[in-house]
C-alpha positions in Angstrom: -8.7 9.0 10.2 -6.9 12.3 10.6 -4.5 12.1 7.5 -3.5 8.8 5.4 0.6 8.6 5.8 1.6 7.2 2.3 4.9 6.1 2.1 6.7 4.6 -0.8 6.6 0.5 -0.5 10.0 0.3 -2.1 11.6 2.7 0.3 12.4 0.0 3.3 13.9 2.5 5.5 10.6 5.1 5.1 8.9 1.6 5.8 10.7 1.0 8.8 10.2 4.4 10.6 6.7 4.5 9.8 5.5 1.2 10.9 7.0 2.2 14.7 5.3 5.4 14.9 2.4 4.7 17.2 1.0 8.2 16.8 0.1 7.2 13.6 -3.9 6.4 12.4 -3.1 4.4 9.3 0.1 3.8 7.1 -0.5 3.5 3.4 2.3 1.1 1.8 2.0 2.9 -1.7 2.7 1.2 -5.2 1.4 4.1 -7.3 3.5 7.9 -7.8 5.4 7.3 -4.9 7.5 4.3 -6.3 9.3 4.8 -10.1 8.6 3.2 -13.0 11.3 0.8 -12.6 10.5 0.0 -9.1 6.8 -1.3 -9.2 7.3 -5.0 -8.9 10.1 -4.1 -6.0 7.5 -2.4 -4.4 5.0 -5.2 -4.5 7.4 -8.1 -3.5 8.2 -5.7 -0.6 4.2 -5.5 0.5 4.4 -9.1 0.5 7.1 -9.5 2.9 6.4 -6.1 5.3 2.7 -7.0 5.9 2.9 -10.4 7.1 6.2 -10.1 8.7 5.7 -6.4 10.5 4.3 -5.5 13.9 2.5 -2.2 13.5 2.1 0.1 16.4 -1.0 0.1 18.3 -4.3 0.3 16.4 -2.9 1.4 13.2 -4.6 0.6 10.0 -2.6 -1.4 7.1 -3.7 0.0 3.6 -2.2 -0.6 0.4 -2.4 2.5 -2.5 -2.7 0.6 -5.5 -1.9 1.9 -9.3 -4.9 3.3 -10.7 -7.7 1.1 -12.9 -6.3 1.6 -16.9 -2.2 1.9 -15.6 -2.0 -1.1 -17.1 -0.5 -1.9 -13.6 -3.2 -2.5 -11.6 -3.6 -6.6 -12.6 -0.8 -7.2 -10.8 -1.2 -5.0 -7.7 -5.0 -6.7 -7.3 -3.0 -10.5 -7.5 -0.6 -9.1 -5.3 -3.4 -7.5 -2.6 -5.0 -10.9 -3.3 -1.9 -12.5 -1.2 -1.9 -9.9 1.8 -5.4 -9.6 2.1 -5.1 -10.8 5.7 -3.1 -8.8 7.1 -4.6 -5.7 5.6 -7.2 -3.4 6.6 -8.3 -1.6 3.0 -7.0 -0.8 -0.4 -7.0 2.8 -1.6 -8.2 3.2 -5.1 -6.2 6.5 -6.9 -8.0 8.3 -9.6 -10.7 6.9 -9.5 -12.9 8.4 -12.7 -15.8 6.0 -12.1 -18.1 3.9 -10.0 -17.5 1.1 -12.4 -13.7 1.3 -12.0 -14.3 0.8 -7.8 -16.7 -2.2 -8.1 
């Protein structure tokens, strides 16, 4: 990978773009800072409908940036990932402060 291209999973029209962009290595559909507060479960409902439904461009990996272990959010992304796991190619783990938190 040359960079991870995180873009906000509630921002369909960032989502758009990025999934046609073949020059692209990876596009990370992330739940964590990039989406408010307020916009976490849009986010999540949106993962469930871009994965399956979307054509990414040529060989580009499908990774979801989940909210970090002890958010108090990251139940819910891991039920969610759960769904998609299918159509994705990894999860990436933010702030990650242990080996126990990654296992």
């Amino acid at each position: 990978r040359r960079v991870l291209f995180n873009v906000p999973a509630s921002d369909e029209r960032k989502v758009r773009k990025a999934v046609g962009l073949a020059a692209l290595d990876n596009v990370v559909l992330d739940l964590e800072d990039g989406v408010a507060p307020s916009h976490k479960e849009v986010a999540r409902e949106a993962v469930r409908a871009i994965l399956p439904a979307r054509s990414f461009s040529g060989r580009v990996e499908r990774l979801v940036r989940m909210n970090a272990i002890g958010s108090g959010l990251e139940d819910e992304d891991l039920a969610m990932l759960a769904e998609v796991s299918p159509f994705l190619d990894g999860v990436v783990l933010p702030k990650a402060e242990s080996a126990e938190q990654v296992e």
